[in-house]
mmCIF file as Biopython writes it, N, C-alpha, C and O atoms, coordinates in Angstrom:
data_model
#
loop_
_atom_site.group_PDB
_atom_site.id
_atom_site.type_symbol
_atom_site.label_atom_id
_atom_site.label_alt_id
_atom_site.label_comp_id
_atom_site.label_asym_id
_atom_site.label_entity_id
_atom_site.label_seq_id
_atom_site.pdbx_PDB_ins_code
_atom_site.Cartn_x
_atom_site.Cartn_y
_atom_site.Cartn_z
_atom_site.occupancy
_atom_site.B_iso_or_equiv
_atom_site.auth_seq_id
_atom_site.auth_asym_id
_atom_site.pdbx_PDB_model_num
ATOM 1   N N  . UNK A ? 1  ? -1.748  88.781  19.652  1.0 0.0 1  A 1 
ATOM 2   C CA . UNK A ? 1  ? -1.172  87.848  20.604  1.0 0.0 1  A 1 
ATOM 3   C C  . UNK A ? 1  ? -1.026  88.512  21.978  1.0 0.0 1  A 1 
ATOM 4   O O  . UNK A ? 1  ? -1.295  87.856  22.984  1.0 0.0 1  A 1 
ATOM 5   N N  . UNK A ? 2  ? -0.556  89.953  22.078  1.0 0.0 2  A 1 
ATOM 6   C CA . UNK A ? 2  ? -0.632  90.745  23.069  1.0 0.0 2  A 1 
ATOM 7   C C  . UNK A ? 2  ? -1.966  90.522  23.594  1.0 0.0 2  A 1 
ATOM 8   O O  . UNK A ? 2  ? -2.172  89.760  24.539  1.0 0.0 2  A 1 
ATOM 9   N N  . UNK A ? 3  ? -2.687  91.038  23.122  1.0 0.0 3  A 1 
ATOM 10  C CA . UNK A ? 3  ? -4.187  90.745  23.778  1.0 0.0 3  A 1 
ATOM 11  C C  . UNK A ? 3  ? -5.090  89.478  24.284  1.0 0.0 3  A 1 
ATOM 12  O O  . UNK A ? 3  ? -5.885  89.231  25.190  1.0 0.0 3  A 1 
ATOM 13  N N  . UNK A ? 4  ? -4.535  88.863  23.234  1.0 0.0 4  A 1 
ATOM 14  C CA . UNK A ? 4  ? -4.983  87.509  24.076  1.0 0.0 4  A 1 
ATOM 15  C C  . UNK A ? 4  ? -4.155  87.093  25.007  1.0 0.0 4  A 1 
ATOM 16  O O  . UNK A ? 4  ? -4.812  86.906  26.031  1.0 0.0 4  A 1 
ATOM 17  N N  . UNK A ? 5  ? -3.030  86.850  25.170  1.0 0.0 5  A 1 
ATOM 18  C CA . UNK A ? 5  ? -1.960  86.754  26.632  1.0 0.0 5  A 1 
ATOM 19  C C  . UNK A ? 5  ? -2.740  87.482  27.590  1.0 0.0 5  A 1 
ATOM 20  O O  . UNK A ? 5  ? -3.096  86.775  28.533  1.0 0.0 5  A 1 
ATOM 21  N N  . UNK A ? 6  ? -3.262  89.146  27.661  1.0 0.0 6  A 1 
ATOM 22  C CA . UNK A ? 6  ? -3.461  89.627  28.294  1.0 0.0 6  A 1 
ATOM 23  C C  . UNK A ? 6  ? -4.644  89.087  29.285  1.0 0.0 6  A 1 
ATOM 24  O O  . UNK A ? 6  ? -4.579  89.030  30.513  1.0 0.0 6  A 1 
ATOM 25  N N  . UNK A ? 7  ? -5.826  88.672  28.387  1.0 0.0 7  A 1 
ATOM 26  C CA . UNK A ? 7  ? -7.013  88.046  28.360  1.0 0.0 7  A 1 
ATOM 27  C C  . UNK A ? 7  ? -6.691  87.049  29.273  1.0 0.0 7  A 1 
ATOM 28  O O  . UNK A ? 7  ? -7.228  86.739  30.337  1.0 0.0 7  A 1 
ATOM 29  N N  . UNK A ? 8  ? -5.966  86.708  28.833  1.0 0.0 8  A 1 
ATOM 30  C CA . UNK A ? 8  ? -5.976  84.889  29.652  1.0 0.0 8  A 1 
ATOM 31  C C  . UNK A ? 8  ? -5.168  84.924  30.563  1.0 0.0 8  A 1 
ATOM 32  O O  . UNK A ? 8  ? -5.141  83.852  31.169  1.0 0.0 8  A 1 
ATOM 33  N N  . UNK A ? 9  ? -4.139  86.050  31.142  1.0 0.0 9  A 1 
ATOM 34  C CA . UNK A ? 9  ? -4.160  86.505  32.730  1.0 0.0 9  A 1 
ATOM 35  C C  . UNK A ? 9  ? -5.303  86.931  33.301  1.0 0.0 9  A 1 
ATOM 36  O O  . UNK A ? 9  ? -5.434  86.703  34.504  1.0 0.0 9  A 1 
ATOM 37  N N  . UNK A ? 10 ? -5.987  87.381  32.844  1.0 0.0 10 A 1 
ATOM 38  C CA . UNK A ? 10 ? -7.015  87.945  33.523  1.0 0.0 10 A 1 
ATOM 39  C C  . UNK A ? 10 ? -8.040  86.975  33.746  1.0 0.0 10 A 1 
ATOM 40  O O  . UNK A ? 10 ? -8.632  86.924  34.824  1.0 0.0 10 A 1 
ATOM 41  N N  . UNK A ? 11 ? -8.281  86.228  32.826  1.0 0.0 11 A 1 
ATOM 42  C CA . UNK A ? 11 ? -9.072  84.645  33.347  1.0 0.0 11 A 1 
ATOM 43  C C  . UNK A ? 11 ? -8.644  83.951  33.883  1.0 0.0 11 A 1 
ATOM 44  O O  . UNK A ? 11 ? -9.199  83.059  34.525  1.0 0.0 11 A 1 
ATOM 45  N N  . UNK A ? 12 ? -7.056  84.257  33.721  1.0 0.0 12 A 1 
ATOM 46  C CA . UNK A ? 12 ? -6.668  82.795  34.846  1.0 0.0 12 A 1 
ATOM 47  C C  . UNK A ? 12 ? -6.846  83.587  36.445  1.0 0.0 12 A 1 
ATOM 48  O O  . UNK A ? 12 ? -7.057  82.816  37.381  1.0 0.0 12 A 1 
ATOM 49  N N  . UNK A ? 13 ? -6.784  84.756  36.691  1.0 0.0 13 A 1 
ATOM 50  C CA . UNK A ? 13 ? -6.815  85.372  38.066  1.0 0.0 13 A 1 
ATOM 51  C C  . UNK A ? 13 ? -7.787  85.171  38.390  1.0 0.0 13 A 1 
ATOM 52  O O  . UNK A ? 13 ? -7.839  84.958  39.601  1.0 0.0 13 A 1 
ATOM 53  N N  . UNK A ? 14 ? -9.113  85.099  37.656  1.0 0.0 14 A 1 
ATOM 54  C CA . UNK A ? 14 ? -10.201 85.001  37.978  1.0 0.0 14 A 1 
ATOM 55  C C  . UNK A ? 14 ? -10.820 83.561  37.777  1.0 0.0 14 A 1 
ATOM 56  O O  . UNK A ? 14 ? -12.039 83.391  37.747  1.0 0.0 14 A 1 
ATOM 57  N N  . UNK A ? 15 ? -10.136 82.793  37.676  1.0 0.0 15 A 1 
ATOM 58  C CA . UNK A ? 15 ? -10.522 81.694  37.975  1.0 0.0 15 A 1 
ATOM 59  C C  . UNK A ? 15 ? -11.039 80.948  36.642  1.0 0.0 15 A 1 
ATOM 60  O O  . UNK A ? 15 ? -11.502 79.825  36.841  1.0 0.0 15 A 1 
ATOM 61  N N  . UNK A ? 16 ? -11.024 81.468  35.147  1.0 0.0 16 A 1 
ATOM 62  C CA . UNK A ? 16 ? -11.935 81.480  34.153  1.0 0.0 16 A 1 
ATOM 63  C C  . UNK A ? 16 ? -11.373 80.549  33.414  1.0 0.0 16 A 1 
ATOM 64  O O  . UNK A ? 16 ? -12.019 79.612  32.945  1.0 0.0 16 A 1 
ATOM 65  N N  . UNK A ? 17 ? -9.910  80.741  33.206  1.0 0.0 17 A 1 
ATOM 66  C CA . UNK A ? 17 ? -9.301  80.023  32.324  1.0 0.0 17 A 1 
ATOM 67  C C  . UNK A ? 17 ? -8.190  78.898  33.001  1.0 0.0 17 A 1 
ATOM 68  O O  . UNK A ? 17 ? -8.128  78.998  34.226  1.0 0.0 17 A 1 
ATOM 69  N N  . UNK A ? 18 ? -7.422  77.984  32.480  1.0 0.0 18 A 1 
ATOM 70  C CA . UNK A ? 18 ? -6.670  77.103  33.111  1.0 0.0 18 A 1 
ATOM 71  C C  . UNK A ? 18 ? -5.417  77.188  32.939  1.0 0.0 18 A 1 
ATOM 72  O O  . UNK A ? 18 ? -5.128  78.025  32.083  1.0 0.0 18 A 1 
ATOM 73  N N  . UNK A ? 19 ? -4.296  76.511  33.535  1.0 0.0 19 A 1 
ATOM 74  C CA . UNK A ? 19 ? -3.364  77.076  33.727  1.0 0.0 19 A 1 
ATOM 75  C C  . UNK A ? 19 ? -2.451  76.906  31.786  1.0 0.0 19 A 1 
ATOM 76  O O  . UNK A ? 19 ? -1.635  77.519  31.098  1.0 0.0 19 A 1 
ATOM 77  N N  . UNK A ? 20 ? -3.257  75.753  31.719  1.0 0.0 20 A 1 
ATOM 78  C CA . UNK A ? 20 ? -3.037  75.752  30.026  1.0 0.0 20 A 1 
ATOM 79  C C  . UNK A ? 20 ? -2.999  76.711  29.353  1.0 0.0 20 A 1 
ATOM 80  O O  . UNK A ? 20 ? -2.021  77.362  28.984  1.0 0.0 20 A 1 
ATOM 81  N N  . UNK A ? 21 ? -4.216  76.871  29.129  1.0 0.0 21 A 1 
ATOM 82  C CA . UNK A ? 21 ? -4.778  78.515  28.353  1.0 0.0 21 A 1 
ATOM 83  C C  . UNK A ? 21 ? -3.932  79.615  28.462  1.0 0.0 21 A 1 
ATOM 84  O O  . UNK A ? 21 ? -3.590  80.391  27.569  1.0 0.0 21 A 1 
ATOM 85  N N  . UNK A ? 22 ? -3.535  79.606  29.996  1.0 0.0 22 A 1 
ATOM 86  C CA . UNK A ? 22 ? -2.058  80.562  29.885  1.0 0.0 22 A 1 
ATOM 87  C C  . UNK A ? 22 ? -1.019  80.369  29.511  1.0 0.0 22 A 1 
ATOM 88  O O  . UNK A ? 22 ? -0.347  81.178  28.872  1.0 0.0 22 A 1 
ATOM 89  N N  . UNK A ? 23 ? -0.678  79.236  29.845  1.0 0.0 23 A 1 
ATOM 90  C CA . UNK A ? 23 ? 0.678   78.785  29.092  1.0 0.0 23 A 1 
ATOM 91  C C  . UNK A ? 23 ? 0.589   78.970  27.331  1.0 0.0 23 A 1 
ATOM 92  O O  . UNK A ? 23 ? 1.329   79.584  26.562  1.0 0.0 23 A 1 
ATOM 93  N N  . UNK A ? 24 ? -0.294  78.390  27.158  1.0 0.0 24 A 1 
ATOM 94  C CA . UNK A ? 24 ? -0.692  78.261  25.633  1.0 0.0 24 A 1 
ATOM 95  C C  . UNK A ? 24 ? -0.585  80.030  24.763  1.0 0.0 24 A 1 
ATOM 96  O O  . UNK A ? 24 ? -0.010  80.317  23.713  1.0 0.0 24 A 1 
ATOM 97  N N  . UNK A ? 25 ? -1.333  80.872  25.650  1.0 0.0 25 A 1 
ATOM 98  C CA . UNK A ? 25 ? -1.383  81.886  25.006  1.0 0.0 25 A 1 
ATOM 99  C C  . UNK A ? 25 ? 0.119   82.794  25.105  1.0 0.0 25 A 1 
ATOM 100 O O  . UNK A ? 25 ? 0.433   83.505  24.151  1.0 0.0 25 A 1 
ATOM 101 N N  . UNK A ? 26 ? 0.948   82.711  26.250  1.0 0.0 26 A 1 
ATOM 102 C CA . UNK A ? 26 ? 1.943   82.815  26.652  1.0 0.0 26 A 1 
ATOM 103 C C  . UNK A ? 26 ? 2.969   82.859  25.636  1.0 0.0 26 A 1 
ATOM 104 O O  . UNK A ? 26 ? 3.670   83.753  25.161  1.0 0.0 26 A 1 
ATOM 105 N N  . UNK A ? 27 ? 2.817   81.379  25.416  1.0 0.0 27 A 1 
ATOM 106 C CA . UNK A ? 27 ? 3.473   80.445  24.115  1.0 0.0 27 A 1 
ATOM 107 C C  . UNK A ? 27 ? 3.842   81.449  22.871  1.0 0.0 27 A 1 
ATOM 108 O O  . UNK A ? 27 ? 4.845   81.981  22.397  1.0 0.0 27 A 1 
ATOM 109 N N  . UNK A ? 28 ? 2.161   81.379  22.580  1.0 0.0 28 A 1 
ATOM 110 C CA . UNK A ? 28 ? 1.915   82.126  21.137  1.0 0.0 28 A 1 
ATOM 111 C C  . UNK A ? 28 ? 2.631   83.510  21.489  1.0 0.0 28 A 1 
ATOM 112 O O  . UNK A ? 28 ? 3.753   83.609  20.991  1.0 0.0 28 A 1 
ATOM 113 N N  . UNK A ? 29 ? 2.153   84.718  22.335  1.0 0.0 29 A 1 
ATOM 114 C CA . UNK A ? 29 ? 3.077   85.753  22.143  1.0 0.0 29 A 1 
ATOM 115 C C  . UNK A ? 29 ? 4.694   85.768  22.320  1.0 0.0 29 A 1 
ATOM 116 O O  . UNK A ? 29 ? 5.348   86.743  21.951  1.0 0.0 29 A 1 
ATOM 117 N N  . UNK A ? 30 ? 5.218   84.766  22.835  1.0 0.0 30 A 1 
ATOM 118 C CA . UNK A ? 30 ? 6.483   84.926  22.806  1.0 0.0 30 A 1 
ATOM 119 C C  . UNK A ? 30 ? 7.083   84.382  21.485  1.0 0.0 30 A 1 
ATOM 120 O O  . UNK A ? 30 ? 8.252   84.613  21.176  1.0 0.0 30 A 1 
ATOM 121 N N  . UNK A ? 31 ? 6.471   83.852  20.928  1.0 0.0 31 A 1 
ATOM 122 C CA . UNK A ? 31 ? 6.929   82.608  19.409  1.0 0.0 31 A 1 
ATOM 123 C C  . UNK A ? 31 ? 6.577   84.585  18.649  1.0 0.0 31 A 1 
ATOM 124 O O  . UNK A ? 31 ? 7.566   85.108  18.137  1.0 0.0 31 A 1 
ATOM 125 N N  . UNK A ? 32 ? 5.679   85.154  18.658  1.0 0.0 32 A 1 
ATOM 126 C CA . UNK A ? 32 ? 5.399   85.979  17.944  1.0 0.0 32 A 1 
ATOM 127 C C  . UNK A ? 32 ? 6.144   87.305  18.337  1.0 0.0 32 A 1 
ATOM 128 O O  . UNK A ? 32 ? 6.290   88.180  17.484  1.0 0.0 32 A 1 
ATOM 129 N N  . UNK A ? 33 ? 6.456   87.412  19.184  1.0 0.0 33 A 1 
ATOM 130 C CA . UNK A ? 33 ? 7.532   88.498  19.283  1.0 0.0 33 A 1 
ATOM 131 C C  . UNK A ? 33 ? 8.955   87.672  18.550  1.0 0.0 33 A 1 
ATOM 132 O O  . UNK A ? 33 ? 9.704   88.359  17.855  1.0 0.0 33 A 1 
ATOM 133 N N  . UNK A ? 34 ? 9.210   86.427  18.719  1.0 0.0 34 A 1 
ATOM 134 C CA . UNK A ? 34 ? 10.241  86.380  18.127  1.0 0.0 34 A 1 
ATOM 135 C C  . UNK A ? 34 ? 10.399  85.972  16.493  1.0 0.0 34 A 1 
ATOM 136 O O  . UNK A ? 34 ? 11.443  85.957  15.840  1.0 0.0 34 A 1 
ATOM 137 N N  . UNK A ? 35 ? 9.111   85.665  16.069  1.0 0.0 35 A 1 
ATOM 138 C CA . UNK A ? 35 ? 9.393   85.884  14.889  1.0 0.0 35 A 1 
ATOM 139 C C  . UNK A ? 35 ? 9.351   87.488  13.985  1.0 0.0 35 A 1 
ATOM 140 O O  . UNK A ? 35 ? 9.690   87.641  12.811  1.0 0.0 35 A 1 
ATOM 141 N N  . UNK A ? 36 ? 8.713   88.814  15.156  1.0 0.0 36 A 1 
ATOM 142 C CA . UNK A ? 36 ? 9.189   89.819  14.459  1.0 0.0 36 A 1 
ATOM 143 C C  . UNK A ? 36 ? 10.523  89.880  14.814  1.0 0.0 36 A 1 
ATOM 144 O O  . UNK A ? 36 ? 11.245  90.027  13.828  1.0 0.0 36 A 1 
ATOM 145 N N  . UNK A ? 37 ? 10.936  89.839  15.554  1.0 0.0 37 A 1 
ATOM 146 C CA . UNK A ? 37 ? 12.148  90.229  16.092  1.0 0.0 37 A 1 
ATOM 147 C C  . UNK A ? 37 ? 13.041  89.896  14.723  1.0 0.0 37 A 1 
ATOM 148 O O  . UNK A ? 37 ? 13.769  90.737  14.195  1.0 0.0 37 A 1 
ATOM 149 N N  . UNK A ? 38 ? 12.834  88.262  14.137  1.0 0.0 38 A 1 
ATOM 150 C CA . UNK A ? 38 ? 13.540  87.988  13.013  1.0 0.0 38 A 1 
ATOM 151 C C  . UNK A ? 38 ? 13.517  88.586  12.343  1.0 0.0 38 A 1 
ATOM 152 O O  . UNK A ? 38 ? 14.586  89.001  11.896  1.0 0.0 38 A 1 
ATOM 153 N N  . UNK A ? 39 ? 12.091  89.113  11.728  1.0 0.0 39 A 1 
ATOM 154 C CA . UNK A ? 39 ? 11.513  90.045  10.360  1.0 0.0 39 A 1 
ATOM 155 C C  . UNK A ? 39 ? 12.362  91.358  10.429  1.0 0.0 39 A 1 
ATOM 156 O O  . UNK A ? 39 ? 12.565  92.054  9.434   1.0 0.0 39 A 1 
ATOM 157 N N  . UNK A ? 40 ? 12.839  91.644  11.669  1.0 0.0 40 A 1 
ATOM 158 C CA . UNK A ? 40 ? 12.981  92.936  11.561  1.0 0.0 40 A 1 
ATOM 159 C C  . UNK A ? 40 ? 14.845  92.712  11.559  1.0 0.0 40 A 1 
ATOM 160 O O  . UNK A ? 40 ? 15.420  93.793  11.427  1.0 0.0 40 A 1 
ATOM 161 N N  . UNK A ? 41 ? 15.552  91.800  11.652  1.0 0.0 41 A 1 
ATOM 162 C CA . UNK A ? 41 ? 16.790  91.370  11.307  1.0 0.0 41 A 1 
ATOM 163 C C  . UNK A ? 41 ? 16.920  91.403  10.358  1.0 0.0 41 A 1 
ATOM 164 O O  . UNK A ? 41 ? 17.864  91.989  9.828   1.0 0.0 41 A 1 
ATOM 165 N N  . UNK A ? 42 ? 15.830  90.653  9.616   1.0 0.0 42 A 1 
ATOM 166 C CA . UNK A ? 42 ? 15.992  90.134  7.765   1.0 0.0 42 A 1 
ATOM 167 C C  . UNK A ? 42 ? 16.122  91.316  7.265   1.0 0.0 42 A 1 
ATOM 168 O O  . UNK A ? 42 ? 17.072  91.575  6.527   1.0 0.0 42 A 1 
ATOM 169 N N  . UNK A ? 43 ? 15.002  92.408  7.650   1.0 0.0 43 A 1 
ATOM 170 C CA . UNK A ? 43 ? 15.241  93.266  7.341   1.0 0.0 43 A 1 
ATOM 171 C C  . UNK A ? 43 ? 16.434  94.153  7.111   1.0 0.0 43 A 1 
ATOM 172 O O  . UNK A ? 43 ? 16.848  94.452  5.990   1.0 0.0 43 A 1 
ATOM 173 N N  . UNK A ? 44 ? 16.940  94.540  8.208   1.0 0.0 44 A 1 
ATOM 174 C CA . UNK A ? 44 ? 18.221  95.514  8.321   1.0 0.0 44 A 1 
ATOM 175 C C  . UNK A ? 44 ? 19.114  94.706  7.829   1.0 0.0 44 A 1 
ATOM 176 O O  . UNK A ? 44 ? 19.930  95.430  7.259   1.0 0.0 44 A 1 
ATOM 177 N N  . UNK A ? 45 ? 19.531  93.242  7.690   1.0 0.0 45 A 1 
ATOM 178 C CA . UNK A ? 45 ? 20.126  92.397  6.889   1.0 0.0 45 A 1 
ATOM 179 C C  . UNK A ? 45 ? 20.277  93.020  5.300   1.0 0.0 45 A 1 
ATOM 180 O O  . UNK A ? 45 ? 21.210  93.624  4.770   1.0 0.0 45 A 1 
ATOM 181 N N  . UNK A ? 46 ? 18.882  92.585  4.759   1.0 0.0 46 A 1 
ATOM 182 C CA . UNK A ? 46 ? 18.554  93.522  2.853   1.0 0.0 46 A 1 
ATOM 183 C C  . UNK A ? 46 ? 18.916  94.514  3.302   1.0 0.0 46 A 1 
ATOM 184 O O  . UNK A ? 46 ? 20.127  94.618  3.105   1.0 0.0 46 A 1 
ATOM 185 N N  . UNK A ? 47 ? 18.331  95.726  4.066   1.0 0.0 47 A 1 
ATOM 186 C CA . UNK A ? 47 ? 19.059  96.732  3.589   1.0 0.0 47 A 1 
ATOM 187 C C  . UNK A ? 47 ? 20.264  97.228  3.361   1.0 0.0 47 A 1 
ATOM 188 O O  . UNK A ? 47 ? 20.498  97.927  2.375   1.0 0.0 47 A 1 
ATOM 189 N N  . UNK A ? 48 ? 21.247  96.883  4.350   1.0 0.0 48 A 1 
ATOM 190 C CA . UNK A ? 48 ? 22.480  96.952  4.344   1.0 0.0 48 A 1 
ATOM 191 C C  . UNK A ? 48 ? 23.056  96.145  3.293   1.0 0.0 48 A 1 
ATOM 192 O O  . UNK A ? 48 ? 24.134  96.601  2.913   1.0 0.0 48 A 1 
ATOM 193 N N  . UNK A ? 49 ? 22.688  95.102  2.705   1.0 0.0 49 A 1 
ATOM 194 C CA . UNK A ? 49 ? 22.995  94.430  1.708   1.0 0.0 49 A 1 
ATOM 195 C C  . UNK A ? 49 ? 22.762  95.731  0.098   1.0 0.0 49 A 1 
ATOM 196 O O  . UNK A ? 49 ? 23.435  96.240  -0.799  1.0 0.0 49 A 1 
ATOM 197 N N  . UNK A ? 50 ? 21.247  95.705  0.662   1.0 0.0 50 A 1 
ATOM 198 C CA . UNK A ? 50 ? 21.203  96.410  -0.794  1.0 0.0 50 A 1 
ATOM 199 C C  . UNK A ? 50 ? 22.192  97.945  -1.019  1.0 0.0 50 A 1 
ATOM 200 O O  . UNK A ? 50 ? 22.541  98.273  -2.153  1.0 0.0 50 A 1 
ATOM 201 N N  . UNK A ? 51 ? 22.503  98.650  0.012   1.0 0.0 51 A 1 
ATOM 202 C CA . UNK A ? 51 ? 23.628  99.921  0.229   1.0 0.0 51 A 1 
ATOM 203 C C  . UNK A ? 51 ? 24.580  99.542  0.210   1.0 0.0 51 A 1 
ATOM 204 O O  . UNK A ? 51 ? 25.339  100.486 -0.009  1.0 0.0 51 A 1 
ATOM 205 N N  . UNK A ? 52 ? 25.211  98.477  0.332   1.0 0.0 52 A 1 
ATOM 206 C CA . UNK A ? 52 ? 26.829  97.856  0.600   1.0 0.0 52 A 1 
ATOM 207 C C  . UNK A ? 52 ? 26.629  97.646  -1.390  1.0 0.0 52 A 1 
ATOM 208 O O  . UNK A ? 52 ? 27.432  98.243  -2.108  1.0 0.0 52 A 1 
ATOM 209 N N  . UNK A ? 53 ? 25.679  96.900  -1.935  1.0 0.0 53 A 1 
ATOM 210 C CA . UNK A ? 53 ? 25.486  97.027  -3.714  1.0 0.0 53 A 1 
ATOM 211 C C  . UNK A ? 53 ? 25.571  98.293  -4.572  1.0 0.0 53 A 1 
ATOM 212 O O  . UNK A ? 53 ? 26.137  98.515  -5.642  1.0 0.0 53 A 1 
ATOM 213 N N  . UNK A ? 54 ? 24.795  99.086  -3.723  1.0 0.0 54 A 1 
ATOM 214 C CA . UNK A ? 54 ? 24.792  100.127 -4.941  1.0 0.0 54 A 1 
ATOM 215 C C  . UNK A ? 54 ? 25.406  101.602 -4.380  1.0 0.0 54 A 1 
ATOM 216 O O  . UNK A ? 54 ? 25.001  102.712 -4.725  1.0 0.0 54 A 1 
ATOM 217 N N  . UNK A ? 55 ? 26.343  101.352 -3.554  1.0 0.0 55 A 1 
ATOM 218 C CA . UNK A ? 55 ? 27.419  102.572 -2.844  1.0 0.0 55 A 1 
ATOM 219 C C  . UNK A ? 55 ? 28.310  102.424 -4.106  1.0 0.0 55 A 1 
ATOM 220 O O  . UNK A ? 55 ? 28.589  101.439 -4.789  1.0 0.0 55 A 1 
ATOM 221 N N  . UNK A ? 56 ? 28.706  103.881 -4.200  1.0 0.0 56 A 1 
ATOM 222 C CA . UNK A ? 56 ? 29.903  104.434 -5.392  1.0 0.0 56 A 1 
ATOM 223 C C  . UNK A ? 56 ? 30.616  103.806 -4.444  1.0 0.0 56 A 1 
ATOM 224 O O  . UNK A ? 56 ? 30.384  103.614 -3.251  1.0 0.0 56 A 1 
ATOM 225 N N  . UNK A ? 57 ? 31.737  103.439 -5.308  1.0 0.0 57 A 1 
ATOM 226 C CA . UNK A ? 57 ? 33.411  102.679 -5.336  1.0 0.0 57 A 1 
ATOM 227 C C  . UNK A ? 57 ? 33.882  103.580 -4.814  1.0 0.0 57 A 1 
ATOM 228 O O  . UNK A ? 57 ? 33.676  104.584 -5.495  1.0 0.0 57 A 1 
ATOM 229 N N  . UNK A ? 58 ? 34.564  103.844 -3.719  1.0 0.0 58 A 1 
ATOM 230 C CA . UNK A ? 58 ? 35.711  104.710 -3.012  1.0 0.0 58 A 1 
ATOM 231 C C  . UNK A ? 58 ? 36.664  105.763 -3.949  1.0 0.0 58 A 1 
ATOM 232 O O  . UNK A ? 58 ? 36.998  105.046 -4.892  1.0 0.0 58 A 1 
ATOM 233 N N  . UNK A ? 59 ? 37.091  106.706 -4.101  1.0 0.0 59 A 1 
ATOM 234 C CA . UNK A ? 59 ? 37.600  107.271 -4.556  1.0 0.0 59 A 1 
ATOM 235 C C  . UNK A ? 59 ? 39.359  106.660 -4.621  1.0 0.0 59 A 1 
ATOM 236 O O  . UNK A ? 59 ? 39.988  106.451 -3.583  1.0 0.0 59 A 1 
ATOM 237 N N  . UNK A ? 60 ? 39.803  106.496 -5.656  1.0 0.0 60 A 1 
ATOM 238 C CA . UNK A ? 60 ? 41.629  106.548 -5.729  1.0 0.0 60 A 1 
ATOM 239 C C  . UNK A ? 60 ? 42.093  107.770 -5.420  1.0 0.0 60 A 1 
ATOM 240 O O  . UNK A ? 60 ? 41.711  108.780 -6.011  1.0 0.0 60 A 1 
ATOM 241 N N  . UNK A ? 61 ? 43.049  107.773 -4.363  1.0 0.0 61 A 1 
ATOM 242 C CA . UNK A ? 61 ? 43.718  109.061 -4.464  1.0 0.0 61 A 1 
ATOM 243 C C  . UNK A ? 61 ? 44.744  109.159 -5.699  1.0 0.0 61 A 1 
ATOM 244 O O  . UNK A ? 61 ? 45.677  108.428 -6.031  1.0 0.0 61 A 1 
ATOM 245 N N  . UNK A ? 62 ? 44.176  110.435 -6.296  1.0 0.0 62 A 1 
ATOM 246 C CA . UNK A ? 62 ? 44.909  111.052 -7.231  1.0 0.0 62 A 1 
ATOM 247 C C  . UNK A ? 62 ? 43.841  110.982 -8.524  1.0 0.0 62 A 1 
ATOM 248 O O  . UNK A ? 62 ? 44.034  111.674 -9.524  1.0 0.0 62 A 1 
ATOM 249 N N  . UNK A ? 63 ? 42.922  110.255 -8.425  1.0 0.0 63 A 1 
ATOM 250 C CA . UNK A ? 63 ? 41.485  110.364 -9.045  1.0 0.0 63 A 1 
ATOM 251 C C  . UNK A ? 63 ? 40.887  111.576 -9.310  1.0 0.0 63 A 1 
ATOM 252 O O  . UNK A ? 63 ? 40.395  112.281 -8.429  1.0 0.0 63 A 1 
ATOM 253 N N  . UNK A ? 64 ? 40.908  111.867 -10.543 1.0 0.0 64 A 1 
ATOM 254 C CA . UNK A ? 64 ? 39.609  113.352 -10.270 1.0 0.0 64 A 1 
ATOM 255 C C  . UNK A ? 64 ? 38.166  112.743 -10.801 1.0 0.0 64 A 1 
ATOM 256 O O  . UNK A ? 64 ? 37.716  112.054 -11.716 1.0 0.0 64 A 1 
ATOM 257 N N  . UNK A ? 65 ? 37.687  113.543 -9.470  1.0 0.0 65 A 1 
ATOM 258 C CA . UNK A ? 65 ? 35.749  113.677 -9.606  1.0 0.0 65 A 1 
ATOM 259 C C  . UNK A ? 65 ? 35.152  113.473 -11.006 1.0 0.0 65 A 1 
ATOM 260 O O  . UNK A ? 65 ? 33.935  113.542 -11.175 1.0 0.0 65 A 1 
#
């Protein structure tokens, strides 16, 4: 998506492509940065989920090891 955005500044400067084509490709990389952006939430979301599951129980004071 990076690359094609890129592409289609460069055609639109040059006269190649329309102002669509930019918008359009525009479109697509920003929809696609933000759906990693999500992926990478969901992510750190599970993980912290899955460590908050399987962390030992806090110690009682007066507990032995």
């Amino acid at each position: 998506a990076e690359e094609a955005a890129r592409i289609a500044r460069i055609g639109y400067r040059e006269g190649k492509f329309g102002q669509l084509d930019l918008l359009d490709a525009e479109r697509t990389l920003a929809e696609t940065r933000a759906a990693a952006i999500d992926a990478l939430l969901a992510y750190h979301i599970a993980q912290a989920q899955l460590e908050r599951l399987t962390a030992r129980a806090p110690a009682i004071q007066g507990d032995r090891p």
